[in-house]
N, C-alpha and C positions, 0 to 999 in steps of 0.2 A: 329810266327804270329804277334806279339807285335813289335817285329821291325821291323816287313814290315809295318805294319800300320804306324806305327812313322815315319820312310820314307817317306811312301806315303803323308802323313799328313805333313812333313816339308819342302817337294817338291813344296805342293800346294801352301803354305804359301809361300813361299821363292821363287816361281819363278816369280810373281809380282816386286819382290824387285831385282831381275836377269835385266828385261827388263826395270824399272824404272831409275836403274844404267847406263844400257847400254845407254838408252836413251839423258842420261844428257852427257856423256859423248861426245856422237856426239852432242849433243848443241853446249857444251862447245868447241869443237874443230871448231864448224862453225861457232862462234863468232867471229874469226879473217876476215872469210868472207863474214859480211853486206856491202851493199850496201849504208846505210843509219842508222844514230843512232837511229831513231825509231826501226828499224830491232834489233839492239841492247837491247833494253829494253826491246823488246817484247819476244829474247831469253831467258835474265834476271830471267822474271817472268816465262818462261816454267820451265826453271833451277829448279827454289824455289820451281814450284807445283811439279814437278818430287821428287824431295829431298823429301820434306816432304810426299807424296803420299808413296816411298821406306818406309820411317821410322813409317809409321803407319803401314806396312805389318810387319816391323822387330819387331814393338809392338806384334804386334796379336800372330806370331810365339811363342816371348816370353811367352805371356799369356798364353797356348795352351801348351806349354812343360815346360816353366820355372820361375816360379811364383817368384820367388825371382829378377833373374833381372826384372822383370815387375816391379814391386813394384819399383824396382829406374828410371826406366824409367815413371812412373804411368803418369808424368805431362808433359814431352815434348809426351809422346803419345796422350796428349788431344790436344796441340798444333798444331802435328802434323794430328789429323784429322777434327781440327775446319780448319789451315791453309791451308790443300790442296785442300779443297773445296772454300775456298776465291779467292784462286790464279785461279781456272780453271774460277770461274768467272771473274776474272780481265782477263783472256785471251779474253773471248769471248767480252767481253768492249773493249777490242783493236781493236778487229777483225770488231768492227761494228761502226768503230768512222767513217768512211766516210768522211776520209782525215783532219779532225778536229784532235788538240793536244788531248794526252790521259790525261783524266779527271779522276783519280780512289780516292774516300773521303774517306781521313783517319777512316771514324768513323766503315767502314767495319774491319777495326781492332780493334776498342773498346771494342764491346762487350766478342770477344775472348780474349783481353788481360787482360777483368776484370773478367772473370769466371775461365781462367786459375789463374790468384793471387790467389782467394777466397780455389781455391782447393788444390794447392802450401801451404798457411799460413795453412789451414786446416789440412795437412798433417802434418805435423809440429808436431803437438799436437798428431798424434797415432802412436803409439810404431808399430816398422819395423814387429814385429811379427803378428800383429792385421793383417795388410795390406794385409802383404804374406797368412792368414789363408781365405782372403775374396777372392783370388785370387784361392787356393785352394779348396774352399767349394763351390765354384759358387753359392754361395747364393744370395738373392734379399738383405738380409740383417742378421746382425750379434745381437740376442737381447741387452737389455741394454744401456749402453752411447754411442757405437758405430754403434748403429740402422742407424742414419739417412746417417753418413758418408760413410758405407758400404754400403746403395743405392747412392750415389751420387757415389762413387767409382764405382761399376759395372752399371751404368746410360752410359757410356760413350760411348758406342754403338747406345744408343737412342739418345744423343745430336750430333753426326756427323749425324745420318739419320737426327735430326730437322734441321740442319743446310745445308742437303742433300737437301732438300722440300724444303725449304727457297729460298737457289739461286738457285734451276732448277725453281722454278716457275719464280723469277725474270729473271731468262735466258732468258726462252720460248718470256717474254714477252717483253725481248729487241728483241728479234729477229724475231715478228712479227713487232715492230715496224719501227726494220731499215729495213726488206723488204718496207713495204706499203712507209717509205719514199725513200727509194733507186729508187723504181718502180715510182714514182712520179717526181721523176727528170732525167729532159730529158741529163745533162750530165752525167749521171752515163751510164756504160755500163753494160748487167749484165757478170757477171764468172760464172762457173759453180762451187756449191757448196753443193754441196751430200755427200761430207767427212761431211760437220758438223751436216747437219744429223743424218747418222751415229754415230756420235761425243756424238750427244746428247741419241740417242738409246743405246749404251752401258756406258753410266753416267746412264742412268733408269734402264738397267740389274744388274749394280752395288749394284744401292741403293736399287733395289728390295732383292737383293739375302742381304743386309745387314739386310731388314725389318724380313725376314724370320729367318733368322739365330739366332737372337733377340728374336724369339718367339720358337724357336726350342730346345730341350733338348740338351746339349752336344754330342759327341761321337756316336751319332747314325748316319744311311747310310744315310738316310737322309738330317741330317745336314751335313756332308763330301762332299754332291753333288752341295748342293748351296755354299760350300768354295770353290770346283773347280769352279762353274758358278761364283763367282764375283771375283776369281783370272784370269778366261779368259776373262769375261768381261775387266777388271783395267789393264790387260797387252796389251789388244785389243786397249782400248782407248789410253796411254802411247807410242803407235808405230806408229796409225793414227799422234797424233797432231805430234808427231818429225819429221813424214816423210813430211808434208805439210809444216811444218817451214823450215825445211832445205830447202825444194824445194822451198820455195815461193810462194807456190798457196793456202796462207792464206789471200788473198786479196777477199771477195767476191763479192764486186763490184770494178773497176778502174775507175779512172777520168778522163775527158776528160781534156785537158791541162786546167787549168783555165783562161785562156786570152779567152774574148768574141771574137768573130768575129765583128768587126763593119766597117760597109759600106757607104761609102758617099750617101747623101739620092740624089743628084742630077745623078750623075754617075752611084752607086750602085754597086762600087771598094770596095775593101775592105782597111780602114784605118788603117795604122800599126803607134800604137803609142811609140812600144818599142825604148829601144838603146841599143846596141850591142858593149860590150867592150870586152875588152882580158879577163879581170878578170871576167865577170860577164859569158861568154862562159863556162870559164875554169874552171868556183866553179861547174856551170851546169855538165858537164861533169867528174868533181869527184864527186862528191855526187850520183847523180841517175843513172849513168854509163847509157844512153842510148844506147851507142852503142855495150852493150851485143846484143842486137836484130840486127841479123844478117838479117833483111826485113830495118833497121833503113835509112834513107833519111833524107834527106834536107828542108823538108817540114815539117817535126817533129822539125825541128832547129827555120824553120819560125812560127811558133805555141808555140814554150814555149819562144822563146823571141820576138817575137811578131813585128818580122820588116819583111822587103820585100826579098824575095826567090835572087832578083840580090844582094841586100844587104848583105847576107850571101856568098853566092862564090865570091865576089870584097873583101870583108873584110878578110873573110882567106887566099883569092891569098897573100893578102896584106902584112898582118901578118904574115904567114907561109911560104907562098915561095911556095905553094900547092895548089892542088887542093883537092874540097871536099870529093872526096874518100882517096885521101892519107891521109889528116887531120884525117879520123876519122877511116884506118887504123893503123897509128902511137899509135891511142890511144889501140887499139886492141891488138899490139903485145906489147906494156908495160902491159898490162893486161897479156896477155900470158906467160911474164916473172916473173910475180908476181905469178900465179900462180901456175908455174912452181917449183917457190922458195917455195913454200907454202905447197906442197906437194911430191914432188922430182921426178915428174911422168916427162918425157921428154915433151918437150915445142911441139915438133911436134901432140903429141895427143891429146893437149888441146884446139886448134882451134878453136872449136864449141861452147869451153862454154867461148871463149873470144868475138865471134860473128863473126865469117868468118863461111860464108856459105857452103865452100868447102875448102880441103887442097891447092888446087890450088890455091884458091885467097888467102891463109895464107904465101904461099910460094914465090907468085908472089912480093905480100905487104913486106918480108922481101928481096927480092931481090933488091926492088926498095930501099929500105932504104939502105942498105950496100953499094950498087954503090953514094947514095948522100954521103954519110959517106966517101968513098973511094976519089968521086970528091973536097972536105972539102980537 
């Protein structure tokens, strides 16, 4: 019976830190795949709250079966549950800059970096045996000279929940704000964004089941039910944000191009003040890869460089030797090759996610290239 429970018991704990793993893993594998270095940094910080989120589950486990390595883990475990609450907030600060650079102030790491030192030097000074006994004894605290240090050691439950409170409240309240101003602005479109919802529902199931467990005796059925509820809550949350970052539908609002429309007041044409170089095309075109969108047009070319629709098919004819579907085929099936290398999946099945609407126009678009190739 004792080691089914201990099973059961290191399943609960341990399977958080299963999906936390797996998670970073595909991050890390679809880092090769941004679109864009913002995409990059935004992976970056999932990476760090995934990492540190695992290693506060691998704490708990320890403390829970094995008080001795806890005791050397004691201080990257505080670390790790001031930090992975910082990071999920620096997520949602990404997610709500509304096309602005990310802005995240160092001082959000101050105060974790000076409570962690205080408890670090602190440690210092109690013998490894003391440590291991407070871990053991689950006491509030150990009489004598060791009183105050064996509550700030077992405290450390209650400083991730204050720090829990802390950035859900500051969340909530960035995220009524970028709604009221997203909705306020007439170029914003909205997306649909019900994952972060969610997002935020199972960070409150979290921090609830952490509140309870805090006030709950050890080892009773009890407390075992809310370690499973905040282990499905944190593996719940940990698969949402990986699946919306890989996929990209962590955008909740899009922009409309930023180039105004402006109109001659006597006419009431529209005035294109842009210019349109090879280079200035061609950085367009690797950086935001527009022509993943296999709906993508020529009108989308006249709106982010901001000249005339004849302007754009005379200038590629010019340049290219093409027309504007071959142009911005060409770009498609070097996409498709890259792909291809990327993952070792045959080039014919990746079509779709290079932006051809159909195999047909994938096949047709390398037909046309190999016969100019051939005519060369």
């Amino acid at each position: 019976m004792e080691n089914f429970q201990f099973f059961l018991g290191a399943i609960t704990l341990l399977s958080p830190v299963f999906f936390a793993v797996a998670c970073v893993i595909l991050v890390w594998f679809s880092h090769r795949d941004c679109l864009r270095q913002e995409e990059k940094s935004l992976k970056t910080v999932v990476i760090a709250f995934l990492f540190f989120a695992a290693f506060s589950w691998i704490a708990t486990f320890c403390y829970s079966f094995f008080p001795e390595i806890f005791v050397i883990l004691n201080v990257p475990c505080l670390i790790a549950f001031v930090l992975s609450v910082v990071f999920l907030y620096r997520i949602f600060r990404f997610l709500t800059r509304l096309g602005l650079p990310e802005d995240f102030p160092p001082v959000h790491y101050l105060v974790p970096a000076i409570l962690v030192t205080v408890f670090l030097v602190w440690s210092l000074f109690v013998p490894f045996n003391v440590q291991v006994e407070i871990v053991k004894s689950r006491q509030l605290m150990l009489p004598g000279e060791y009183e105050a240090y064996s509550r700030l050691f077992t405290s450390k439950p209650f400083i991730r929940l204050f720090f829990q409170i802390f950035y859900l409240t500051f969340t909530c309240l960035l995220l009524v704000r970028y709604y009221r101003k997203a909705d306020a602005e007439e170029s914003y479109v909205r997306k649909p964004a019900r994952w972060v919802i969610f997002l935020i529902v199972l960070f409150l199931i979290t921090m609830l089941a952490t509140l309870v467990m805090s006030l709950l005796p050890r080892g009773k059925t009890l407390f075992q039910i809310w370690i499973l509820i905040a282990a499905l809550g944190s593996s719940g949350l940990y698969v949402l944000l990986t699946y919306h970052i890989i996929r990209r539908k962590y955008l909740l609002y899009s922009l409309h191009p930023a180039t105004q429309m402006v109109r001659n007041k006597k006419t009431g044409r529209r005035v294109f003040s842009g210019e349109l170089t090879r280079e200035r095309l061609e950085r367009w075109f690797r950086e935001e890869k527009p022509y993943l969108n296999s709906e993508f047009k020529i009108t989308d070319v006249v709106q982010a460089m901001n000249v005339n629709r004849s302007v754009v098919s005379s200038f590629i004819n010019k340049e290219y030797g093409v027309n504007f579907n071959q142009f911005v085929n060409r770009w498609r099936l070097k996409e498709v090759e890259r792909l291809a290398e990327l993952s070792g999946i045959d080039a014919a099945k990746l079509y779709a996610q290079a932006g051809f609407s159909e195999a047909r126009q994938y096949y047709r678009a390398k037909l046309i290239v190999n016969y100019e190739i051939e005519q060369l």
